[in-house]
C-alpha positions, 0 to 999 in steps of 0.5 A: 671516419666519424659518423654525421649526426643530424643537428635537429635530431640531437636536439630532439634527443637532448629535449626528451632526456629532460622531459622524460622524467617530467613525462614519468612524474606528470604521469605517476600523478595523474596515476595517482589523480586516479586513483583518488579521484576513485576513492573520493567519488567512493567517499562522497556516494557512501558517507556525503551524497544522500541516497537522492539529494531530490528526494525530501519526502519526510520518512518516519523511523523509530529507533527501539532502546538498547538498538546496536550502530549495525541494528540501527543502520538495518533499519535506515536502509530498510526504511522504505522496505527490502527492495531499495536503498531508504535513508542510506545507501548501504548499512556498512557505509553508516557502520563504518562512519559512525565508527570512525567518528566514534559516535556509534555509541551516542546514537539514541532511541526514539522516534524520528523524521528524516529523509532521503536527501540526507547525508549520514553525517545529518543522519548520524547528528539526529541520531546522536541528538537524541528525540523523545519517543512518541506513545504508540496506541494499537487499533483492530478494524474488522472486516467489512466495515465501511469508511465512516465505521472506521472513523466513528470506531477510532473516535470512540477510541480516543484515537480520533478527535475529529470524525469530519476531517478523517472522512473529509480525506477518504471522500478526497481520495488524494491519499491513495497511491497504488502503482498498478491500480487504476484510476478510479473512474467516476470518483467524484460521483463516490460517497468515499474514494477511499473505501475499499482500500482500508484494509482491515487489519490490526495496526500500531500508530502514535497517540497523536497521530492526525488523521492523514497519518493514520490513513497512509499506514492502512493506505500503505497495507494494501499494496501488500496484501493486494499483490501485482499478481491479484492484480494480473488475475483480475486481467485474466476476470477482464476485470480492473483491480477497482472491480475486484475490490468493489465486488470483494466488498459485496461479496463481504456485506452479503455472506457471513460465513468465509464459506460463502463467499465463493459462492456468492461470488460465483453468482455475481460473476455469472449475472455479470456474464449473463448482463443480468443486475446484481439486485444485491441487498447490500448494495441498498442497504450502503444507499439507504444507510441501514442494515435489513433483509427486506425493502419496500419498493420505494427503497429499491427504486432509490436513485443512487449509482450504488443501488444495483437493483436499479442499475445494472453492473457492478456500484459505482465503487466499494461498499466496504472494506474487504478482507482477504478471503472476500478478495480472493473469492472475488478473484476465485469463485466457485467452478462448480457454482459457476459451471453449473449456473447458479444465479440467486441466494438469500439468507436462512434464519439468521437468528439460527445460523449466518449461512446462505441457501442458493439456487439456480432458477427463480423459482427455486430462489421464490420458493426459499424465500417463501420459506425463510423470509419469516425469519427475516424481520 
């Protein structure tokens, strides 16, 4: 006897073996979709898509003569430093385009402004265009030297045309960028909201550099020089990172030996503590605009928010442009100084020797100025 077969079964059964195959090869191809889909996004992100198609923040970078396609693409990935992605997302993905395409022997030396929102190929067509390279001129600021110091020393070397314009940006303090530095309270009130923050140092810059150019590249130097940690150290001081600088930079104008500078550290850390004024000379003489020993009573009754012998605590802002040791002395002052209560200093003979006396009460302090106060004039 034959076996009953559902109709509507049988019909399944033939449908499916018709659609199987169909099924299988829909399926290889999505497969494949897949997989080229993944290949494509790999494509796109590491050879079309910029690093951040947002991003057109112009980035300066020079390319040396005689610089390899691997040398090269190091230094547009490092174009804003170790810690991110610059110009393209890794060196490999440029190493391997700029083979593939052949150019990587095209690429030129010089200087140029590209930005993140770049794709290699872009990149790779500037390059390969060739720019002539711009003259580059070097510059040394010492330590202490005020704002309109630095202005009046990059214009009597040739690197400045325009004093006005230079110190027109520091007094505007739009420039300063620092992530983990506060903002700069009563700034309008200050001669420059940027003084303190030019850190001395030796810098490369082009011939032609206008003056915002030149002010970012010192601007830039003092993140890495006044690192996150100077920073929590300053919260250990109870102390902002602007306070730390503004002390520095009197702790700078007041000692001329490095040996000092702890030292007079601990003096003003230990006024500030006893709410006492820091009656510091320097702070004057940035007021007045000179630089002597001694004043009379009507310089020292001057009205001005730097003068710390009328006003208590520390000056509205910077007086200058401290080093690292002046900031590492206002960060670290002297324990023993500290501990035992030292509260006053003042200079010897200057014409024999850049060191100062210290004491801890004011007539030990009366006493040494009676003594060296002839040397002063």
């Amino acid at each position: 006897m034959s076996q009953w077969k559902d109709p509507a079964r049988l019909r399944r059964e033939r449908i499916w073996k018709i659609l199987r195959p169909v099924a299988a090869a829909v399926l290889s191809i999505l497969a494949v979709a897949l997989v080229m889909s993944g290949a494509i996004r790999f494509v796109l992100s590491h050879f079309v898509y910029p690093v951040d198609p947002d991003d057109n923040t112009p980035i300066e970078v020079v390319i040396p003569a005689g610089s390899s396609a691997s040398r090269i693409a190091y230094l547009l990935y490092t174009a804003r430093g170790q810690e991110e992605p610059g110009l393209i997302v890794s060196t490999a993905s440029f190493k391997v385009y700029v083979d593939f395409t052949g150019r990587a022997n095209s690429l030129r030396a010089g200087t140029y402004v590209l930005s993140r929102n770049m794709t290699i190929p872009e990149i790779v067509n500037i390059l390969c265009a060739g720019n002539e390279a711009r003259r580059v001129t070097r510059f040394t600021i010492p330590e202490g030297y005020t704002a309109a110091e630095v202005a009046q020393a990059l214009f009597e070397a040739g690197i400045l045309e325009d004093q006005e314009e230079f110190l027109a940006l520091c007094k505007d303090g739009t420039l300063l960028s620092v992530s983990y530095l506060d903002p700069l309270l009563n700034a309008s009130d200050r001669r420059y909201a940027l003084e303190g923050y030019l850190f001395p140092d030796t810098y490369e810059v082009y011939e032609d550099a206008p003056a915002a150019e030149i002010l970012k590249k010192m601007l830039n130097r003092f993140p890495v020089v006044f690192t996150a940690a100077d920073a929590e150290r300053a919260r250990e001081l109870n102390l902002s990172t602007d306070q730390v600088i503004t002390l520095a930079s009197m702790i700078e104008r007041e000692a001329g030996a490095a040996e000092d500078f702890p030292r007079v550290s601990a003096v003003f850390h230990n006024r500030l503590q006893q709410g006492m004024a820091l009656e510091s000379c320097a702070t004057l003489s940035y007021t007045l605009g000179v630089k002597k020993y001694t004043f009379t009573e009507e310089e020292l009754s001057t009205v001005s928010p730097y003068n710390t012998y009328r006003n208590k605590g520390l000056p509205v802002g910077p007086i200058c442009n401290p080093g690292r040791a002046a900031i590492d002395a206002a960060l670290y002052p002297e324990e023993a100084y500290l501990r035992e209560g030292y509260l006053f200093f003042c200079n010897m003979n200057p014409k024999q020797t850049n060191r100062l006396v210290f004491s801890r009460t004011y007539e030990e302090h009366r006493q040494n100025v009676v003594q060296y106060s002839p040397f002063w004039e």
